[in-house]
N, C-alpha and C positions, 0 to 999 in steps of 0.2 A: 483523018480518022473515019473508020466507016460506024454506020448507025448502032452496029452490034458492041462495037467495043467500049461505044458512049452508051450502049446500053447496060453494059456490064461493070464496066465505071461508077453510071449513075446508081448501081442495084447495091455495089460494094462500099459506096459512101453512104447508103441510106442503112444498109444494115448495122454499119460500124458507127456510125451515130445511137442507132438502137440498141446497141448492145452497150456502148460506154454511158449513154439515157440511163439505159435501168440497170446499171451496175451500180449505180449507187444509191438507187431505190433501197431502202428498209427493209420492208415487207418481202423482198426477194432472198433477202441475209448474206449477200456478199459483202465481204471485208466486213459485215458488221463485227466488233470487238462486245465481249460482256459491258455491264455498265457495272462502275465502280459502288461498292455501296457507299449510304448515304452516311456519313463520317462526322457530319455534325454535331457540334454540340449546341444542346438548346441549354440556354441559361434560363433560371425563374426572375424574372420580371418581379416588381417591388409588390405588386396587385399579385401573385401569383399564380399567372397566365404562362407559360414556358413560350419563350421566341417569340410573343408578341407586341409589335407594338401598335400604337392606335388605329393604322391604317389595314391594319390586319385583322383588328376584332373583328369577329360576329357581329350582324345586324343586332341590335336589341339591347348590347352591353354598353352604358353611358359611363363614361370615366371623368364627366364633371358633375362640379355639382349645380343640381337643379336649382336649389335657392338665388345660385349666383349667376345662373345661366338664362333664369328670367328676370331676376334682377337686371343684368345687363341688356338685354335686347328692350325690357321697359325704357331703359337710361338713354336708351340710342333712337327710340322710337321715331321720332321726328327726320330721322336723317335715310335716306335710301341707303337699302343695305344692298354688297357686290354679294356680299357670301356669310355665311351661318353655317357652323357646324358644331351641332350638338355633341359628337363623336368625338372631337379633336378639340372640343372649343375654342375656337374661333370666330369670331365675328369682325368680320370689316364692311365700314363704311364707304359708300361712295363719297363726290365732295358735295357738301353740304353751304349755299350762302343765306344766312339769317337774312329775312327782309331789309332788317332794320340796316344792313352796312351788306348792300349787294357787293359791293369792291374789295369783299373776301371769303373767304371761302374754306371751309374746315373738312376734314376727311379723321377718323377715328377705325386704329387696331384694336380692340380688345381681344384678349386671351386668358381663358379660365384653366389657371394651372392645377386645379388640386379637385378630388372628388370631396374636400369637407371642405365648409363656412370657417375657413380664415382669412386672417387680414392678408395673407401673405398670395392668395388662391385667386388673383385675377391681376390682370397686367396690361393698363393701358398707353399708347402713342396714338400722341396727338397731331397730326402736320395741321400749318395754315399758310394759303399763299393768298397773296394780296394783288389786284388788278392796275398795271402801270401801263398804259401806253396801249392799251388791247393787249397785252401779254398779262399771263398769271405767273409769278416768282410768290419763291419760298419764301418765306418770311419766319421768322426765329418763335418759337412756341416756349412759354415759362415750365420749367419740369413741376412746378406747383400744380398748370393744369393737369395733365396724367392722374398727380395723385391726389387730386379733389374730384377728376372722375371717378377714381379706384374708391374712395371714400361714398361719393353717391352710392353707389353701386353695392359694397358693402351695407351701407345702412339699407336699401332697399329690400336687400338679402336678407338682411336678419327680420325687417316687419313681415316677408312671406315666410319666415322658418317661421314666428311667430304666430302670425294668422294662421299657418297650420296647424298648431298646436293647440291652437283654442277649439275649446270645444265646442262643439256645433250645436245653435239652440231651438 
């Protein structure tokens, strides 16, 4: 093949790349189709926010409640927390070994479900693994712990609803 026809070649492959490149560019409008409207339906939400849910609120809007959201992070204070959200209430612990029995080790979910002071408005899990051999295994936790956390943690709530309420002297 002589240098012209490999010149003409390479000229017809670079254009025909180019043109199928930006055919399907946007901004140039080929083949682009209308877009369909937006057909959704938004439902109202129980807090009556349309289509949203927690991870979607606005900065600024807290959907638990504060009494119980400091309650809880007091109740857990001692233990390194992985994560805290005030927005979603959540609070997880990392694992936690009391001095006193290094050969276990405790890690704590809380979850504040309700924006009012009920008993019903926070949900703890408890794991605990125990130290054999250089390994850590799970070990069985009593469902009584959970709900004597959930108990702290409520009574805590209700002395900050209280001390807010008092009047200041």
């Amino acid at each position: 093949m002589s240098l012209r026809a490999l010149s003409v070649i390479g000229r017809s492959a670079l254009l025909g790349t180019l043109v199928l490149g930006l055919g399907g560019c946007s901004w140039l409008g080929f083949g682009s189709e209308p877009e369909a409207p937006n057909t959704q339906i938004l439902r109202q939400n129980n807090d009556g926010q349309a289509g949203m849910n927690a991870a979607a609120r606005p900065a600024g809007t807290v959907t638990v409640n504060a009494f119980l959201w400091r309650a809880a992070l007091d109740t857990v204070t001692f233990m390194p927390l992985v994560q805290a959200d005030p927005y979603g209430g959540v609070i997880l612990t990392d694992w936690y070994s009391p001095p006193a029995t290094p050969s276990e080790r405790f890690k704590v979910n809380l979850y504040i479900l309700d924006a009012a002071l009920r008993a019903d408005g926070v949900r703890a899990t408890v794991f605990r693994q125990e130290l054999k051999n250089g390994v850590w295994i799970d070990a069985p936790v009593t469902a009584e712990t959970g709900t004597q956390l959930e108990d702290t943690i409520l009574t805590r709530a209700r002395q900050l609803r209280q001390q807010s309420a008092a009047p200041a002297n």
